[in-house]
C-alpha positions as CSV (number, residue, x, y, z in Angstrom):
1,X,12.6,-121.6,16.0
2,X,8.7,-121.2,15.6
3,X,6.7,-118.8,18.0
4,X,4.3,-120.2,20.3
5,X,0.4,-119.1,19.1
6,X,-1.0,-117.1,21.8
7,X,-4.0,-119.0,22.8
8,X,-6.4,-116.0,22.8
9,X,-5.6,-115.0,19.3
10,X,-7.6,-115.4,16.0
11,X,-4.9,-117.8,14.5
12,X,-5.1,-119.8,17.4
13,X,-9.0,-120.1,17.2
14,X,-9.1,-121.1,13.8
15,X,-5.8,-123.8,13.6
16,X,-7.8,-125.3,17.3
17,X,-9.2,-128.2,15.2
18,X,-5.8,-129.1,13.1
19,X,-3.9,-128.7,16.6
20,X,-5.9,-130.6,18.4
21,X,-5.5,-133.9,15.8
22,X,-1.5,-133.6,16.1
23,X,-1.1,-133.7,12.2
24,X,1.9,-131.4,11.0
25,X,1.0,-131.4,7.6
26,X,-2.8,-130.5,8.4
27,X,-1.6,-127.8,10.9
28,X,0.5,-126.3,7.9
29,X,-2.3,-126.3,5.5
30,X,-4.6,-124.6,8.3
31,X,-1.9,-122.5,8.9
32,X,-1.4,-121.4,5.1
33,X,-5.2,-120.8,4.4
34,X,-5.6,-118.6,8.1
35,X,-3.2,-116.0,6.4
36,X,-4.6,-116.3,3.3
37,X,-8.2,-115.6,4.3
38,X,-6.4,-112.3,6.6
39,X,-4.7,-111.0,3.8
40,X,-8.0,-111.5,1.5
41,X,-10.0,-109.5,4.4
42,X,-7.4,-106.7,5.2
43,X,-7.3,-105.6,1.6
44,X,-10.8,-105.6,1.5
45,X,-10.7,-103.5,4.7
46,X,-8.1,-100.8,2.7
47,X,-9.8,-100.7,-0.7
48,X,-13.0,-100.0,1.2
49,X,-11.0,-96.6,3.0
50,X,-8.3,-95.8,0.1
51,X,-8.5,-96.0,-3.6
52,X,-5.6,-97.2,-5.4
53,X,-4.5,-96.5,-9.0
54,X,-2.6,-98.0,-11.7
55,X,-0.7,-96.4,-14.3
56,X,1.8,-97.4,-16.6
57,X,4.4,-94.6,-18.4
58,X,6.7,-94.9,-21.3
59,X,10.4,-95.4,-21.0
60,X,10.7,-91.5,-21.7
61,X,7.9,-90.4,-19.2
62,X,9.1,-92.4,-16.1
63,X,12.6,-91.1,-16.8
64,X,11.5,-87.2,-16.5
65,X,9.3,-88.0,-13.6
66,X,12.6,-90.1,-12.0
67,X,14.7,-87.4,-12.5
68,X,12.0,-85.0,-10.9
69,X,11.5,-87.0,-7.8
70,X,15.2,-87.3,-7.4
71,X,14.9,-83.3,-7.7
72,X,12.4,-83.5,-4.8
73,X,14.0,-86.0,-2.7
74,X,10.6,-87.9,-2.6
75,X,10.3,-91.3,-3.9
76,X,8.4,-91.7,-6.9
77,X,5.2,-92.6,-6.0
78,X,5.5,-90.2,-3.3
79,X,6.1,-87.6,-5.5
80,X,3.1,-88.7,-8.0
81,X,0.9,-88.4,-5.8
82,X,1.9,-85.1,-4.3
83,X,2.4,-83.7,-7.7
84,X,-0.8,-84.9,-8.6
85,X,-2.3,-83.1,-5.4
86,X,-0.5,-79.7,-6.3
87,X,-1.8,-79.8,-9.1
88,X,-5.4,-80.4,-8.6
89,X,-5.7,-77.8,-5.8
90,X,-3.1,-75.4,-7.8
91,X,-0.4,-75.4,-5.2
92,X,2.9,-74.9,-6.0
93,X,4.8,-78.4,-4.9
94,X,8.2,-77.3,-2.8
95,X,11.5,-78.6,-4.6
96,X,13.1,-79.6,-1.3
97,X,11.3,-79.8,1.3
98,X,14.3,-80.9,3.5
99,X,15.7,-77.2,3.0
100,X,12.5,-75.5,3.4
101,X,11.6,-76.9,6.6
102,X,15.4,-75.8,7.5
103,X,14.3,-72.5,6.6
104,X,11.6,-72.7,8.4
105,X,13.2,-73.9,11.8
106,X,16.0,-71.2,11.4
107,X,13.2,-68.4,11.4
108,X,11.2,-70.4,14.2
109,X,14.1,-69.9,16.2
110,X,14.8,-66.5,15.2
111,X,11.3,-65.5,16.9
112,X,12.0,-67.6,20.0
113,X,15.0,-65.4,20.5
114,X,13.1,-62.2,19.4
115,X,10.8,-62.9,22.5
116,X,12.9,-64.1,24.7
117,X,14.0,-59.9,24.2
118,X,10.7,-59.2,24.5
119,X,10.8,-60.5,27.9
120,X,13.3,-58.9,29.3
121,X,13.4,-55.0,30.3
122,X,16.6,-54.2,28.1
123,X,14.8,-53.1,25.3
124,X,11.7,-50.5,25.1
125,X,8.0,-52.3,24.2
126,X,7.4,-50.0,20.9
127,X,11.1,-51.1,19.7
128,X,10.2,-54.5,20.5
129,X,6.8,-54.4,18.7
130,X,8.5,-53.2,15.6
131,X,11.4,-55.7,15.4
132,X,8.3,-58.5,16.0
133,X,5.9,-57.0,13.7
134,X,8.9,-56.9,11.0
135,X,10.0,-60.1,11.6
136,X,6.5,-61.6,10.9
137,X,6.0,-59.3,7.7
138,X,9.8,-60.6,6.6
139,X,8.2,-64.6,7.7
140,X,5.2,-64.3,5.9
141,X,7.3,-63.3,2.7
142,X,9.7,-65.6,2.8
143,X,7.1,-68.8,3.3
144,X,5.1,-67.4,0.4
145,X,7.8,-67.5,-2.1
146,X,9.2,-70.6,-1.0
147,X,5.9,-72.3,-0.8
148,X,4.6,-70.4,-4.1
149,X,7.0,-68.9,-6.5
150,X,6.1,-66.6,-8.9
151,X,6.0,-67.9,-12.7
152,X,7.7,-66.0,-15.6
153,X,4.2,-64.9,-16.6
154,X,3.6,-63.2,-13.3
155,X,7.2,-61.6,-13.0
156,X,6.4,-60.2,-16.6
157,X,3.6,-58.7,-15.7
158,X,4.6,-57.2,-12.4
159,X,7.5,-55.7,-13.6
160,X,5.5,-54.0,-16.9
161,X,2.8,-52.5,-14.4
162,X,5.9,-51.0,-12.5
163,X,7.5,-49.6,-15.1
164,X,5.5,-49.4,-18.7
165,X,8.2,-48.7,-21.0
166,X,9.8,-52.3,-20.5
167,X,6.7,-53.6,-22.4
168,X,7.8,-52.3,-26.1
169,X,11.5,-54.1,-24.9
170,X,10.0,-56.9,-24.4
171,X,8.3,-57.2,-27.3
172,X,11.7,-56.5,-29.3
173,X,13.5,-59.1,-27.7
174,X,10.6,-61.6,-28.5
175,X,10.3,-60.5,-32.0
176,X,14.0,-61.2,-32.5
177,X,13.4,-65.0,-31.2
């Protein structure tokens, strides 16, 4: 069963002539070259507001960048493009964002509950203030290393500033590889 065309629309506007005349077949053709001429102007609309690129990748390229959107739970192209974006504004790109926005909930609600303390007169302000300004220093740690790991370089270098003595260990155990 065929819609009715809503006389105030744009389709109805431009089949008029063809309806008017009765002719199924000419109605059909009218019909077929309205949607044609839409689909022409809204991708003319879109490219003028979003670039698109092509690319093509070997067999052995798309399978690592398969298996790394699979890691992400994004689809690929999805994960492409954010990957691409990370990159360019040297972001780390989170592995699961499903879990991190858990995370994240888990410690919103945690502060909901912190000041709903706060609020009432059980506990003293200055033990309140504490347990909220080390809730926000233990926040702010967490979403940095979820959001930005450190890499192997960094953890290096950290731990041979703490202690300097690791440094001639570390050199042994890359001299033996």
């Amino acid at each position: 069963m065929k819609r009715a065309i809503k006389k105030q629309s744009s389709l109805y506007a431009f089949l008029e002539p063809s309806l008017a005349s009765g002719d199924e077949q000419a109605i059909f053709q009218a019909r077929k070259e309205y949607w044609k001429q839409y689909k022409a102007n809204w991708k003319k609309q879109k490219r003028a507001t979003q670039k698109t690129v092509e690319i093509s990748f070997t067999q052995s390229e798309w399978k690592v960048i398969k298996e790394a959107a699979e890691k992400h739970n994004r689809s690929n192209a999805a994960f492409i493009k954010k990957a691409a974006q990370a990159y360019c504004s040297k972001e780390y790109l989170v592995p699961n964002q499903l879990e991190y926005n858990k995370v994240y909930e888990a410690l919103c609600m945690l502060y909901a509950k912190l000041k709903n303390i706060e609020s009432s007169t059980t506990v003293s302000s200055y033990v309140m203030n504490e347990l909220l300004h080390s809730f926000i220093t233990i926040e702010k740690t967490i979403t940095q290393h979820l959001q930005n790991p450190q890499t192997l370089e960094e953890k290096i270098t950290e731990t041979i500033q703490a202690n300097p003595g690791y440094k001639t260990i570390i050199y042994h155990l890359l001299e033996k590889n």
